[in-house]
C-alpha positions as CSV (number, residue, x, y, z in Angstrom):
1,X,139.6,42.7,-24.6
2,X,137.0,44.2,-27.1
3,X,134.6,41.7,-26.2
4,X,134.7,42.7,-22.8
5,X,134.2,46.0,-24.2
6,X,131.1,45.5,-26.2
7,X,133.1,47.1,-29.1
8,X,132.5,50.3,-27.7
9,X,133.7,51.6,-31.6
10,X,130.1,50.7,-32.9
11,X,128.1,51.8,-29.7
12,X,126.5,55.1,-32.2
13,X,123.8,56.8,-33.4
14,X,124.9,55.7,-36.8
15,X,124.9,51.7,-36.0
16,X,121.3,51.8,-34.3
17,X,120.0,53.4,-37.2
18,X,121.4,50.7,-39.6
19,X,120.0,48.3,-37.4
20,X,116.6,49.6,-37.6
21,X,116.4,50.3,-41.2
22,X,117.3,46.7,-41.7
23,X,114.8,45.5,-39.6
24,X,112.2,47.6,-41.2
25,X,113.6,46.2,-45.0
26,X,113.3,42.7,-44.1
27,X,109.8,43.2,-42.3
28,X,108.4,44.6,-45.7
29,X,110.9,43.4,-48.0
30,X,108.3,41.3,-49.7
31,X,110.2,38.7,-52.1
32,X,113.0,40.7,-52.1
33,X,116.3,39.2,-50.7
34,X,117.0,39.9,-46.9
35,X,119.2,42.4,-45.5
36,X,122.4,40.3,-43.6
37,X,124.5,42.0,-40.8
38,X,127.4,39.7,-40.3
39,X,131.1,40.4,-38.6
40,X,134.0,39.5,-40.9
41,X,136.6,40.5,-38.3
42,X,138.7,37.6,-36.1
43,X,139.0,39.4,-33.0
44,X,135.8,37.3,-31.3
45,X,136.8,34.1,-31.3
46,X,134.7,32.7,-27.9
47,X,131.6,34.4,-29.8
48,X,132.2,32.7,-33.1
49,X,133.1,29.6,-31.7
50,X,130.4,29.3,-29.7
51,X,127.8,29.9,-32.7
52,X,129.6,26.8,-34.8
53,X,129.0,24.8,-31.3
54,X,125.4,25.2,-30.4
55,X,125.0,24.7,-34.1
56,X,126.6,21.4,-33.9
57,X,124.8,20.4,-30.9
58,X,121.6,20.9,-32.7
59,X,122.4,18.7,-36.2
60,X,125.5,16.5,-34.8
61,X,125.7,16.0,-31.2
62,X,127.8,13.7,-31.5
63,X,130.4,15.8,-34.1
64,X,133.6,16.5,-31.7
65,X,133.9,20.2,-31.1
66,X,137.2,21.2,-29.2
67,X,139.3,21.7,-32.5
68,X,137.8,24.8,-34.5
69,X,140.2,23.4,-37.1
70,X,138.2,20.0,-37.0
71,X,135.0,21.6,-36.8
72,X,135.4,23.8,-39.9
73,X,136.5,20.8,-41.6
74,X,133.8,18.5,-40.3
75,X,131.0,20.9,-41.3
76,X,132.3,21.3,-45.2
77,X,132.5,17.1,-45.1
78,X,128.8,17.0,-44.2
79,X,127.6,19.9,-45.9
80,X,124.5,18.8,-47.8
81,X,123.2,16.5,-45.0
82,X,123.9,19.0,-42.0
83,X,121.8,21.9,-44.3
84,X,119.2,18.9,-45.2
85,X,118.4,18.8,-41.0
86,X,119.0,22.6,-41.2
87,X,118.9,25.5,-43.5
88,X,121.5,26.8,-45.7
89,X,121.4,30.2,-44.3
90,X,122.0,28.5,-40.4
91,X,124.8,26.6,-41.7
92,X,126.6,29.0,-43.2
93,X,126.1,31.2,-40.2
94,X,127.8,28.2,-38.4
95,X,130.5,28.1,-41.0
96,X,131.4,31.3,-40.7
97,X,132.0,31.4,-36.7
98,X,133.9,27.7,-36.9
99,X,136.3,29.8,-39.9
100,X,136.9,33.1,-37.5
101,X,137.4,30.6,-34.4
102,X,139.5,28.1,-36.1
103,X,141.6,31.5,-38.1
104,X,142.5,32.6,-33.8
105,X,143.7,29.4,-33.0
106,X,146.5,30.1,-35.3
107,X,146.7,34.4,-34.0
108,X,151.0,35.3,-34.5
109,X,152.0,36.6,-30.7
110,X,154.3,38.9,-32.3
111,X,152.0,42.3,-32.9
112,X,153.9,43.3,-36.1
113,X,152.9,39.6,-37.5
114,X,149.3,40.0,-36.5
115,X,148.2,43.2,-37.8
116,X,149.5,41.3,-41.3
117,X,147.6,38.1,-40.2
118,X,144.3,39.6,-39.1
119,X,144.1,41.7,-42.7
120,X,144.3,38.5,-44.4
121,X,142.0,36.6,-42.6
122,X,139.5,39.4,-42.5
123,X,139.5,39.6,-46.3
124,X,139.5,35.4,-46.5
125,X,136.1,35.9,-44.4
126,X,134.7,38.9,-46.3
127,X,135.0,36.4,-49.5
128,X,133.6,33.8,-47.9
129,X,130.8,35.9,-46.8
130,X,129.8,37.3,-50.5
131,X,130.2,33.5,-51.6
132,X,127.7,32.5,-49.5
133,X,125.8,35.1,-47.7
134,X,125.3,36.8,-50.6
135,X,122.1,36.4,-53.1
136,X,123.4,39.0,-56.6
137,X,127.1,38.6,-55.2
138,X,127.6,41.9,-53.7
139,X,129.1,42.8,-50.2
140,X,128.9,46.0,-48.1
141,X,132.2,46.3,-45.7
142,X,131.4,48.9,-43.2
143,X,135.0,49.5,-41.1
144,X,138.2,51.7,-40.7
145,X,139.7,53.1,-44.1
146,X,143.4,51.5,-42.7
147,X,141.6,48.2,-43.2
148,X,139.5,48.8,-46.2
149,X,142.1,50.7,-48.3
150,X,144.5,49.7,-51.1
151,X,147.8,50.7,-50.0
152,X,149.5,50.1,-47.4
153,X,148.4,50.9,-43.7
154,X,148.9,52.9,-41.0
155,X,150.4,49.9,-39.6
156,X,152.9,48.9,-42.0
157,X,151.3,46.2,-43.7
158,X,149.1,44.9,-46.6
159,X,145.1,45.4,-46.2
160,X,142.4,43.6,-46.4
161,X,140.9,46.3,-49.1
162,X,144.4,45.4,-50.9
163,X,143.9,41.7,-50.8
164,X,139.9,42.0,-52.0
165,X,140.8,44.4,-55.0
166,X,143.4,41.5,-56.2
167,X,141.2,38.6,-55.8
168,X,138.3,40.7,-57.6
169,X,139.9,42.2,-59.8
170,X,138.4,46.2,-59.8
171,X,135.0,45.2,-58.6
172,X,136.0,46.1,-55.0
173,X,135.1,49.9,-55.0
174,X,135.9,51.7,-51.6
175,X,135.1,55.0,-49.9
176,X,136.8,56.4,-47.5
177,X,136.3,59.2,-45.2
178,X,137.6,62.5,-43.8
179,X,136.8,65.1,-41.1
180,X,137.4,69.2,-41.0
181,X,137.8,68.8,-37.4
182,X,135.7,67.7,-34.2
183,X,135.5,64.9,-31.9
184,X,136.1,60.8,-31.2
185,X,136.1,58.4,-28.9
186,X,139.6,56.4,-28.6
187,X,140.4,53.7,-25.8
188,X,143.4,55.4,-23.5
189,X,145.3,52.3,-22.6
190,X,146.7,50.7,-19.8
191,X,143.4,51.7,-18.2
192,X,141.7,50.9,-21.1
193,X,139.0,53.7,-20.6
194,X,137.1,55.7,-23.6
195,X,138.3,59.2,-23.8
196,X,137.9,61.9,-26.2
197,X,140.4,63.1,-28.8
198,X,140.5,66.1,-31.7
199,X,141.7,65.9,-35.1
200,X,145.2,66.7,-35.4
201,X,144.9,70.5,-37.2
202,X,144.4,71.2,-41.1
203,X,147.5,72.5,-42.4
204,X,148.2,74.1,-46.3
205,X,149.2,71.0,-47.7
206,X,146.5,68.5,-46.3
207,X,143.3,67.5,-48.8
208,X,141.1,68.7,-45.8
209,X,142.2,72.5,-46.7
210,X,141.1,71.9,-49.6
211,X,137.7,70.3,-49.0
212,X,137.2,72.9,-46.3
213,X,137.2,75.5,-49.0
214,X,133.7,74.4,-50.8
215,X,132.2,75.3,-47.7
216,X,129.8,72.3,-48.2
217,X,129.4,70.3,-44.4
218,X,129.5,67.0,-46.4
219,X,130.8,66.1,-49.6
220,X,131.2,62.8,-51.6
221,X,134.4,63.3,-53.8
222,X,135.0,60.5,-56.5
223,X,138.8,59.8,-57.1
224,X,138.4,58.3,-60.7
225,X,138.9,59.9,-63.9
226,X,140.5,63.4,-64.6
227,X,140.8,65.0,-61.2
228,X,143.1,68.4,-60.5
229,X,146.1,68.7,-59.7
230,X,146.1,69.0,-55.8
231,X,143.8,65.7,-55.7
232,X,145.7,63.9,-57.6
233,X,149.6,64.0,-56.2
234,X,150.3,63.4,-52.3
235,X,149.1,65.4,-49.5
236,X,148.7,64.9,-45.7
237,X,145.4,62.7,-44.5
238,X,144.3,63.3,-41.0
239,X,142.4,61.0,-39.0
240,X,141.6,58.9,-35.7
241,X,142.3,54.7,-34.9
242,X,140.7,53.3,-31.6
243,X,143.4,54.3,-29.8
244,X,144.8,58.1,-31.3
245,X,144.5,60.8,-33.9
246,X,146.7,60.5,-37.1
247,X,148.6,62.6,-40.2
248,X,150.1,60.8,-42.6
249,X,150.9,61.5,-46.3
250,X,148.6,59.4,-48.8
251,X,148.1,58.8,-52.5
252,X,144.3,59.1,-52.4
253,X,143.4,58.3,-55.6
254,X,145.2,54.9,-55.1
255,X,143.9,54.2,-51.7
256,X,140.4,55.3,-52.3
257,X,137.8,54.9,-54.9
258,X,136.0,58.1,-53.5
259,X,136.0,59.9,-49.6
260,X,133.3,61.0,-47.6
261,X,134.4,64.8,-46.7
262,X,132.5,66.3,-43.6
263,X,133.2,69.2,-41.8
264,X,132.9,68.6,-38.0
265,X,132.3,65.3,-36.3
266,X,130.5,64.7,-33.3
267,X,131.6,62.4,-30.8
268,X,129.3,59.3,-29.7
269,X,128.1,59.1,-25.9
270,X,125.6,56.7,-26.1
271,X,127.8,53.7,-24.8
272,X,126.0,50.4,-23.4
């Protein structure tokens, strides 16, 4: 479905800019390692599939490639002699759609299964990624705080921000964010068509009143060390999924390393 979307989520301002910052790095970057964009997600499976394949067709013709299973498997086994008619960098690229492809095949159908499944997987593919993508072993994850989090999510189960701070033991630093109030963009289902929603309103005991009260549009807040008291017990969180705005009570300081406060959002309208 999001594929036939064109993940409307990342259709912004925000993403183009990215985009063409990177491309400006990497055109003067000199001797300096590249900047990467890569998805670590397993919810385009035809699109990762289909990069393992051509990349097959091009080293191994001959390599069978219905199974992603096989094909994952068949590229580690020939590793140094598929890179030697390659590049590292273009097998890893392949290795990386044949692991998100062959991860789908084995998707839960029960919804309450998947949401657990997909966290896991993403996190199993962000590792992968700063194992091989990476050049001084650090990763930039750029998604929703529900994913990237350490506690438990807005959908009951463990995330991937929880599996990466396990496996690397408090070098996995996230930042979260939070609005005041303003626009975004959800997908209204069954029509599937991109509407606009508010933030649910600030009430007395939600962090945003008390962000609010600097008076500062946008404010990074770190969540380590000796914070006050409101910041550091439970309050209400407000924010938006893909498909609805949200309130829920968090710990922060134990789901984030530091949020992002900003006062009004904007909503994106610059869809392909």
């Amino acid at each position: 479905m999001h594929r036939e979307l064109g993940y409307w989520f990342w259709a912004s301002e925000e993403i183009v800019a990215v985009v063409e910052w990177a491309r400006e790095y990497n055109r003067t970057r000199g001797d300096r390692p590249p900047v990467e964009i890569v998805g670590f997600d397993v919810t385009d499976e035809k699109g990762a599939g289909d990069i393992a394949i051509a990349y097959l067709n091009n080293v191994d013709p001959a390599s069978p490639a219905e199974n992603m299973g096989a094909v994952s498997a068949n590229l580690l086994a020939h590793e140094a002699e598929f890179v030697a008619r390659s590049s590292q960098r273009m097998f890893d690229a392949a290795l990386q759609g044949a692991t998100v492809a062959a991860a789908a095949d084995q998707a839960p159908s029960r919804l309450d299964e998947y949401f657990a499944w997909r966290d896991q997987n993403m996190a199993a593919n962000a590792i992968q990624l700063q194992q091989r993508h990476s050049s001084n072993g650090r990763l930039i994850l750029w998604g929703h705080q529900e994913h990237l989090g350490k506690t438990v999510d807005i959908q009951s189960v463990k995330p991937l921000g929880k599996w990466l701070d396990e496996h690397y033991h408090g070098d996995y630093f996230v930042i979260g964010s939070s609005a005041g109030g303003g626009q975004f963009n959800v997908l209204a289902y069954p029509n599937t068509q991109i509407v606009t929603r508010q933030y649910m309103p600030i009430t007395q005991d939600s962090y945003e009143s008390n962000f609010r009260s600097a008076a500062i549009p946008m404010i990074l807040i770190p969540l380590h060390g000796d914070l006050p008291d409101w910041l550091a017990s439970r309050h209400h969180l407000r924010g938006g999924s893909s498909v609805a705005a949200y309130d829920l009570t968090e710990d922060l300081k134990t789901k984030l390393d530091a949020i992002v406060y900003i006062d009004q959002t904007t909503r994106s309208s610059n869809f392909w």
